[in-house]
KEPAGU-819408 format. One line per field, with one value per residue (C-alpha): chain; x, y, z. Coordinates in nm, 2 decimals. Layout:
% KEPAGU-819408
cadena	(A | ...)
u	(X | ...)
v	(Y | ...)
w	(Z | ...)
% end
This chain:
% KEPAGU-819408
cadena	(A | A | A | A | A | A | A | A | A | A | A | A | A | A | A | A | A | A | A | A | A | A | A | A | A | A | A | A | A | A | A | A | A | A | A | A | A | A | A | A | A | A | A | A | A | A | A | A | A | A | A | A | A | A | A | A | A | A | A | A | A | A | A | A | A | A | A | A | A | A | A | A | A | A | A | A | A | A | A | A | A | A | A | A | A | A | A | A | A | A | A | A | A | A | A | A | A | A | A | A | A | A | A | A | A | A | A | A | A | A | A | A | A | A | A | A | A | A | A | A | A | A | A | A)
u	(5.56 | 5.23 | 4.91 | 4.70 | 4.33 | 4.01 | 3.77 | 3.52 | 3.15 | 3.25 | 3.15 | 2.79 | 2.83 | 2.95 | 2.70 | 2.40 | 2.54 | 2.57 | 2.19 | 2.07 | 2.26 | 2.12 | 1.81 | 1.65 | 1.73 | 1.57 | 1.29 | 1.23 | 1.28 | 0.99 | 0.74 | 0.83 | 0.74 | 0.38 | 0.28 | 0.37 | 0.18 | -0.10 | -0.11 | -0.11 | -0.40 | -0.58 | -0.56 | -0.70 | -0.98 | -1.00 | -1.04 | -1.27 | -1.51 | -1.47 | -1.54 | -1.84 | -1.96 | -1.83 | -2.10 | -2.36 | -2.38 | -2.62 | -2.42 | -2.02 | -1.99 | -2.18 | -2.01 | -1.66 | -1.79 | -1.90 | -1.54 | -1.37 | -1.58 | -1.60 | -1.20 | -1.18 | -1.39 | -1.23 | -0.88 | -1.00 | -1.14 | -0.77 | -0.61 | -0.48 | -0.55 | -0.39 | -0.40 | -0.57 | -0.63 | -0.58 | -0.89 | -0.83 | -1.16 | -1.06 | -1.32 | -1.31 | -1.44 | -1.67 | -1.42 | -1.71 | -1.95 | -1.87 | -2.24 | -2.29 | -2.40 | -2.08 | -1.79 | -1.50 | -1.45 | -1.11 | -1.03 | -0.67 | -0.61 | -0.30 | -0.25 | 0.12 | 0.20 | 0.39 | 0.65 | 0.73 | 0.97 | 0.99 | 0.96 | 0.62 | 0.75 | 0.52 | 0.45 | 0.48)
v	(2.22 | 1.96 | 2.19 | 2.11 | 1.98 | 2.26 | 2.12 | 2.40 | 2.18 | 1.91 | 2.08 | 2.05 | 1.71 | 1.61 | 1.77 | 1.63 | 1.30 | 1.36 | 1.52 | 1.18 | 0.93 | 1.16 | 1.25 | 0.88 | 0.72 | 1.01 | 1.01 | 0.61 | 0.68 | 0.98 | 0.73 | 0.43 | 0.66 | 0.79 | 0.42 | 0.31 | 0.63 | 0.51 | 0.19 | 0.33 | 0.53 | 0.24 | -0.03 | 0.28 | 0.30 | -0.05 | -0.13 | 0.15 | 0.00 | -0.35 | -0.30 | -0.13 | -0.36 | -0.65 | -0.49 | -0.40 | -0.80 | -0.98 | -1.26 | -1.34 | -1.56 | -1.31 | -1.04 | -1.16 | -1.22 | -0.86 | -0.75 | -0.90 | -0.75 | -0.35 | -0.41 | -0.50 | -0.22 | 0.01 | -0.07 | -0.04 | 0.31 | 0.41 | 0.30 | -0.04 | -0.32 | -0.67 | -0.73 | -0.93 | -0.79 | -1.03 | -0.93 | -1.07 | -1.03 | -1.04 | -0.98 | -0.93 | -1.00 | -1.31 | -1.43 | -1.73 | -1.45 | -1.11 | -1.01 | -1.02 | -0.74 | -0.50 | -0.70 | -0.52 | -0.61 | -0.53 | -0.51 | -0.57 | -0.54 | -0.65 | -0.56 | -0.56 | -0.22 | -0.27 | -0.08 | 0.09 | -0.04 | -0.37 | -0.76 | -0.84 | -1.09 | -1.37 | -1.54 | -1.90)
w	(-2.77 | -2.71 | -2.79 | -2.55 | -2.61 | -2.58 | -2.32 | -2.41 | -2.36 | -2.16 | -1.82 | -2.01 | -2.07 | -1.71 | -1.58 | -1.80 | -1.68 | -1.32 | -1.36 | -1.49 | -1.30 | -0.94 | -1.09 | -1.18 | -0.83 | -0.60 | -0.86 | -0.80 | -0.46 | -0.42 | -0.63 | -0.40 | -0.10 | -0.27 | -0.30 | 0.02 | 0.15 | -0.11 | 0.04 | 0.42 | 0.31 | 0.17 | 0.42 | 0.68 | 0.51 | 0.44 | 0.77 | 0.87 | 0.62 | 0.72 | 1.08 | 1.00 | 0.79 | 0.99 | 1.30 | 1.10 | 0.97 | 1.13 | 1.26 | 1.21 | 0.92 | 0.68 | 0.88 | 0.81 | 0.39 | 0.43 | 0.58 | 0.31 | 0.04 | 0.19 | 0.23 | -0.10 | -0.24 | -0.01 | -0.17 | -0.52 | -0.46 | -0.28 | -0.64 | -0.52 | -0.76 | -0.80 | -0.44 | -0.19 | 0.18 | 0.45 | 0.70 | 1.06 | 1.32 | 1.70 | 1.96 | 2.30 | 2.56 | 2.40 | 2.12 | 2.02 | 1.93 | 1.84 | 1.77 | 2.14 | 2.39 | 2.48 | 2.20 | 2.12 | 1.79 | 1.62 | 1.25 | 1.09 | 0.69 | 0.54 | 0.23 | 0.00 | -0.20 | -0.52 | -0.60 | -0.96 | -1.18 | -0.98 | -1.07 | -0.85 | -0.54 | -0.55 | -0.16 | -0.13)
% end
């Protein structure tokens, strides 16, 4: 008669496994989702300061250096280094001057978010 073999323990095992192999994905996962959230954050408030430093500026050319600079400032304060914002000024309804009278002017920031644990994806 075949003894057969004690598998006292190995429910501990299995389980310490399955905890590890379940657990480091949905923890990659929940960082992954605070930077992006960091990174929503940042270009917000990257483009909150840019606009108002954009109309404070006395004329667009140093309005537009002074954009780029409060975004950039703005996104080091949020915690987002190694990245450059891409500022874009549209004004309506004199798109030649946006210092004029009753201009709309409108403020986008782009900005990438890096995730953890990943190769940084270079644009070209």
């Amino acid at each position: 008669m075949r003894r057969r073999r004690d598998q006292q323990g190995s429910a501990l095992v299995e389980v310490c496994w399955l905890g590890i192999l379940l657990v480091l994905p949905v923890l990659w996962i929940v960082m992954s989702v605070f930077q992006v959230q960091r990174g929503a954050f940042a270009v917000s408030a990257a483009a909150r300061s840019a606009a108002r430093a954009y109309a404070l500026a006395p004329d667009d050319a140093s309005g537009l250096v002074r954009a780029r600079t409060a975004a950039r400032v703005a996104l080091d304060d949020q915690g987002v280094h190694d990245v450059t914002p891409a500022v874009r000024v549209t004004c309506t309804p004199y798109p030649a001057d946006c210092h004029q009278g009753t201009s709309v002017i409108t403020i986008s920031v782009h900005s990438r978010v890096v995730l953890p644990m990943m190769p940084p994806r270079t644009l070209g």
